[in-house]
C-alpha positions in Angstrom: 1.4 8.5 78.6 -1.1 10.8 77.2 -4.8 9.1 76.2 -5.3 8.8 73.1 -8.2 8.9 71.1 -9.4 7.0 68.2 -10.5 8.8 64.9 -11.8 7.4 61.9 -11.1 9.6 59.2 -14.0 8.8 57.1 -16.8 9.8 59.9 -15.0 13.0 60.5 -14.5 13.9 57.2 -18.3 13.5 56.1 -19.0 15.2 59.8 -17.0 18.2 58.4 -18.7 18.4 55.3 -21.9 18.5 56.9 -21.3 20.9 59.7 -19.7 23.3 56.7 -22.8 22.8 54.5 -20.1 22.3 51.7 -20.6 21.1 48.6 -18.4 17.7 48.0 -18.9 14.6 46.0 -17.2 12.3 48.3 -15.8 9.0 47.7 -14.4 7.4 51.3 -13.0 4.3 52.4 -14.1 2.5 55.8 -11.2 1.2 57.6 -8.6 4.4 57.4 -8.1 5.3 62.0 -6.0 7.0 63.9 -4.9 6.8 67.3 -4.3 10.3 69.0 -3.9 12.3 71.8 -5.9 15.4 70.5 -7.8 15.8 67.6 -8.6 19.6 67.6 -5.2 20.1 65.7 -6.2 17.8 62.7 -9.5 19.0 62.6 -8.4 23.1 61.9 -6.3 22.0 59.6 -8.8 20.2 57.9 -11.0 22.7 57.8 -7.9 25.2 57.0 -7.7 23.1 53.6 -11.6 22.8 52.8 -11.6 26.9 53.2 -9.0 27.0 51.5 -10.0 25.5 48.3 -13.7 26.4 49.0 -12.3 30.0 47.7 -10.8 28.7 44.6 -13.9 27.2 43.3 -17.7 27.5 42.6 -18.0 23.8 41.9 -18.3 20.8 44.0 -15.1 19.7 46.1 -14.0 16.1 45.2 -12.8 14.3 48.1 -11.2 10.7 47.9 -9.6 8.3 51.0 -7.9 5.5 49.9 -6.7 2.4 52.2 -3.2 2.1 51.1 -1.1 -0.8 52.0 1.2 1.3 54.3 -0.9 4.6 54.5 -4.2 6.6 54.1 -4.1 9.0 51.3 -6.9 11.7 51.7 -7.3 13.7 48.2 -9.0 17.4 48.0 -9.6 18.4 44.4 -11.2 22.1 43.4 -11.7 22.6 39.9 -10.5 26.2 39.4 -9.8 28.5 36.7 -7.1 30.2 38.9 -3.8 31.0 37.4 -2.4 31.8 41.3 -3.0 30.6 44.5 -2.8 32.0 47.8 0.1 30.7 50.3 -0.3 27.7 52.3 0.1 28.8 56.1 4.0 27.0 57.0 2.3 25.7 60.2 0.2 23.1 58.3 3.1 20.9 57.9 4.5 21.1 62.0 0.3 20.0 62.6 0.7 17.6 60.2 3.5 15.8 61.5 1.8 15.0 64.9 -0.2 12.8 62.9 2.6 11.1 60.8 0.9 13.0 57.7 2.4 15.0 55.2 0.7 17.2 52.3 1.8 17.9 48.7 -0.2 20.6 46.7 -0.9 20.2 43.2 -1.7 23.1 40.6 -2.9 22.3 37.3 -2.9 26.2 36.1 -6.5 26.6 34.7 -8.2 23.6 35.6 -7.3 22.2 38.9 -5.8 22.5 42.2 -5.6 19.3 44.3 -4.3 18.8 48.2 -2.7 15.1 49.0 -2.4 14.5 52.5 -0.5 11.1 53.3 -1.2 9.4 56.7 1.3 6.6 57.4 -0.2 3.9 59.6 
């Protein structure tokens, strides 16, 4: 069995936001980790997703964690005047499910677009 690696997604997220210079208003809870054999997949697409709607906005990026009961819920919002958006790469979702994770994308035409990624514990 592969080792595996604990990750707390609140350090790495705030590490990514530093390390990007980005601008995000962040509001994380301690407690959401996850045990895994390699990181370097989560991490792209993390970044993937910050880039992604660091190109859809000039304003700050609004990033939420929650501590569900049965999962972590990590929430990207970009305040955007776009009425389209660029296609989300179809390998997000096979990294994603390494990690028991899922994303849903959310597109308020003119106003918002937000990225939900679920972890289940």
């Amino acid at each position: 069995m592969p080792d595996t690696q604990r990750i707390d997604l609140k350090s790495l997220i705030k590490f990514m936001v530093d390390q990007k210079e980005l601008s995000a208003n962040l509001i994380l809870d301690e407690g959401c980790i996850l045990q895994v054999s390699d990181a370097k997949p989560l991490v792209k697409v993390l970044n993937y997703f910050f880039n992604y709607l660091k190109q859809l906005t000039n304003h700050p990026i609004q990033v939420g964690l929650d501590l569900m009961q049965d999962h972590y819920l990590l929430s990207l919002l970009a305040y955007s005047q776009n009425e389209t958006l660029p296609a989300i790469s179809e390998t997000v979702n096979d990294v994603l499910r390494q990690y028991a994770a899922r994303y849903e994308l959310q597109n308020q035409q003119g106003s918002f677009v937000q990225i939900k990624i679920y972890f289940q514990k």
